[in-house]
C-alpha positions in Angstrom: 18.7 2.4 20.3 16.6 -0.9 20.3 14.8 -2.0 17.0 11.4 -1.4 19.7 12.3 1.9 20.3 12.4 2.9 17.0 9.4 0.9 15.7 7.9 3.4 17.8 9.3 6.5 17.1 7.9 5.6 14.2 4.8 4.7 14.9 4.8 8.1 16.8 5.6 9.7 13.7 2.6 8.3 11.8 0.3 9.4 14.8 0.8 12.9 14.3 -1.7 13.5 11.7 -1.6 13.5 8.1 1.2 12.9 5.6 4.6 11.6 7.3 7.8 11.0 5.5 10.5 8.8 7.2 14.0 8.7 5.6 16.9 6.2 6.2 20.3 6.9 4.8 23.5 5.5 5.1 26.2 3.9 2.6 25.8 0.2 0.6 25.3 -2.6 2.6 24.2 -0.5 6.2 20.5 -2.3 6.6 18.3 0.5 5.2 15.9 -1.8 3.2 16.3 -4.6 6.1 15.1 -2.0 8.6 12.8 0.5 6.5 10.9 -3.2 5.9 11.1 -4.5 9.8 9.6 -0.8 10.6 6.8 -1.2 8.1 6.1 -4.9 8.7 5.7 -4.0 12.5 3.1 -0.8 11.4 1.3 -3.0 9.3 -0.2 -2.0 5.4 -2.8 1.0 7.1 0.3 2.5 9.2 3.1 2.2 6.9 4.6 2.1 3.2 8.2 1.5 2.1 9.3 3.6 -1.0 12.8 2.6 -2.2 15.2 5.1 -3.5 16.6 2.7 -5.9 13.3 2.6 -8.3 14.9 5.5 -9.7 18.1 3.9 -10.9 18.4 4.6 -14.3 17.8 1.7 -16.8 20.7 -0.2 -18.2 20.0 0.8 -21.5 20.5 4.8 -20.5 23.3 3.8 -18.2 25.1 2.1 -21.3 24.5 4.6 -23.4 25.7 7.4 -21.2 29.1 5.3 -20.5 27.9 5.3 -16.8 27.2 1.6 -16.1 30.7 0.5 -14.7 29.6 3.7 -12.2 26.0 2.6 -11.3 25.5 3.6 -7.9 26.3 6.9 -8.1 24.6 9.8 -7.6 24.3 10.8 -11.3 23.2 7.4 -11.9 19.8 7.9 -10.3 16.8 10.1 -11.2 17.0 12.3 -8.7 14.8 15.0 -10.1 12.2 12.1 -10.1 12.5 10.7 -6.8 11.9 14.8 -5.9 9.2 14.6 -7.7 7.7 11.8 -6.1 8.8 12.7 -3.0 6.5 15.9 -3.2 3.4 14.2 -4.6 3.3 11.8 -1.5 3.5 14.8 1.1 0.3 15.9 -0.2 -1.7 13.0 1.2 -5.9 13.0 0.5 -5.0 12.6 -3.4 -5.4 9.9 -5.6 -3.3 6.4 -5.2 0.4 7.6 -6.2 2.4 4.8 -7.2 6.1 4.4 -6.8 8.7 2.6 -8.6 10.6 -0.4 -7.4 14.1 -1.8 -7.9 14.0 -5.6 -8.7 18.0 -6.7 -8.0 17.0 -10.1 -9.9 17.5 -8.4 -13.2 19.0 -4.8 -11.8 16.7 -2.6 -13.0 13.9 -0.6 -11.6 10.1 -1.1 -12.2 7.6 1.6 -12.7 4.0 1.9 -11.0 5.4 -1.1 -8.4 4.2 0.5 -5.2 1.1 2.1 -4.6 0.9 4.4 -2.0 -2.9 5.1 -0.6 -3.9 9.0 -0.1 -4.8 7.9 4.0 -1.6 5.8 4.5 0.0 8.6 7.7 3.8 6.9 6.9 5.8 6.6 3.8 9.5 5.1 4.8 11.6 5.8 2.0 15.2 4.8 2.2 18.4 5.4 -0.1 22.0 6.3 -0.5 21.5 10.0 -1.4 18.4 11.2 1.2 21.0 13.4 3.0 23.6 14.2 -0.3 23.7 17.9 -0.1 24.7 18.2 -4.4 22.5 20.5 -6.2 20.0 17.7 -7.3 20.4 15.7 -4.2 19.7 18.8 -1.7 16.0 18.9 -2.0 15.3 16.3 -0.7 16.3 16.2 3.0 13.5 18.9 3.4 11.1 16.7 2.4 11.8 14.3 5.1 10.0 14.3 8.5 12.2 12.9 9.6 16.0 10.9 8.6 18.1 8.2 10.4 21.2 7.6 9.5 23.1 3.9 9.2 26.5 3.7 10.5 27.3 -0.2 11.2 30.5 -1.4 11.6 33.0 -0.5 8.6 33.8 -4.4 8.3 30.5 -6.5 8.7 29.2 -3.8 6.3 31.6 -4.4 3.5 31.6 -8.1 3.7 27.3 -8.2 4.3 27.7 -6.1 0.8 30.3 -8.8 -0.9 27.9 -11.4 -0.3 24.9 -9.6 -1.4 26.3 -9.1 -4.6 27.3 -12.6 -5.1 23.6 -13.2 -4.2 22.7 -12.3 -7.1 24.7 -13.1 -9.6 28.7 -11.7 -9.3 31.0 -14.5 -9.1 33.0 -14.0 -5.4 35.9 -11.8 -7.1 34.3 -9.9 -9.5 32.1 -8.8 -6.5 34.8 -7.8 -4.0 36.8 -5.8 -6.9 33.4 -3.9 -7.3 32.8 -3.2 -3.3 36.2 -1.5 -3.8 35.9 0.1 -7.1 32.6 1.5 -6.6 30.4 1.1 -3.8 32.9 2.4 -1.3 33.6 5.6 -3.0 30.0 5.9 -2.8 30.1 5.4 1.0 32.5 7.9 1.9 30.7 10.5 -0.1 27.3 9.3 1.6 29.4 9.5 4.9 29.5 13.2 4.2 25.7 13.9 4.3 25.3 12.2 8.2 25.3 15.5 10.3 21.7 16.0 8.6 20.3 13.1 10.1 18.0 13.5 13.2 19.4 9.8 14.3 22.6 8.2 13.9 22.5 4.4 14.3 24.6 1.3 14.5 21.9 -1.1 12.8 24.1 -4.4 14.3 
């Protein structure tokens, strides 16, 4: 499917009429904030919010004090039961502003009240490794979704795009590759797991 088509599918989806959520899944490095921002960009501020999983990574501090941060990127590394939470306050739309967090990758840690959401914005794309994670504190949120796409791009472009994202900012070439391994790709084929709940499957390429 074309990047046109799905601008509007989305677009479709904020037309029907109230409060719409979009999801994107899929495993490290598949394009879900590249294409959750193109689809919002193309909407415009009135249409269309992004709302990143990942401003509810848990803070370095918590992470080092649970012996969790050579594991950050897993699922019990995130506040799920916030991101529920959240989820919930933005499908009822008419409210006050609801502001969201945000995940700054310059200093790896997430930023409260980032992202305000306005009550008559009709589309909130919200996009993360665990939308379709069917574990007890993971599963409520694919109901919450309008609607959820899925990211499946080549196994290869996808780990080397992810190599060079974390040397980006800040790992040293090595250091980055032995994480990709140790880490983030366990977390893929778990996420992998979760892709028959998507409505769409795509090759983002």
């Amino acid at each position: 499917m074309q990047t046109s088509e799905l601008i509007l599918r989305a677009a479709a989806l904020a037309g029907r009429g109230g409060r719409q959520i979009l999801g994107i899944a899929g495993p490290p490095g598949s394009g879900k904030s590249t294409l959750a921002a193109l689809i919002a960009d193309a909407l415009g501020p009135e249409r269309a919010v992004v709302v990143p999983m990942d401003g509810f990574h848990l803070a370095q501090a918590e992470l080092d004090r649970t012996g969790r941060a050579d594991r950050k990127g897993a699922p019990d590394t995130f506040d799920a039961a916030g991101y529920v939470s959240l989820l919930q306050r933005l499908r009822a739309s008419g409210g006050p502003v609801v502001y969201a967090p945000a995940f700054d990758r310059s200093i790896e840690e997430p930023i409260a009240g980032s992202i305000p959401v306005a009550p008559d914005t009709p589309l909130v794309i919200t996009e993360g490794n665990y939308l379709l994670h069917d574990a007890p504190q993971w599963a409520p949120v694919r109901p919450l979704l309008d609607e959820a796409w899925y990211l499946a791009p080549d196994e290869t472009l996808r780990v080397r795009r992810l190599v060079d994202r974390h040397v980006r900012h800040g790992k040293d070439p090595a250091h980055a590759r032995a994480w990709v391994t140790r880490s983030d790709e366990p977390n893929a084929r778990l996420i992998a797991r979760g892709r028959h709940r998507a409505d769409l499957v795509l090759d983002p390429g």
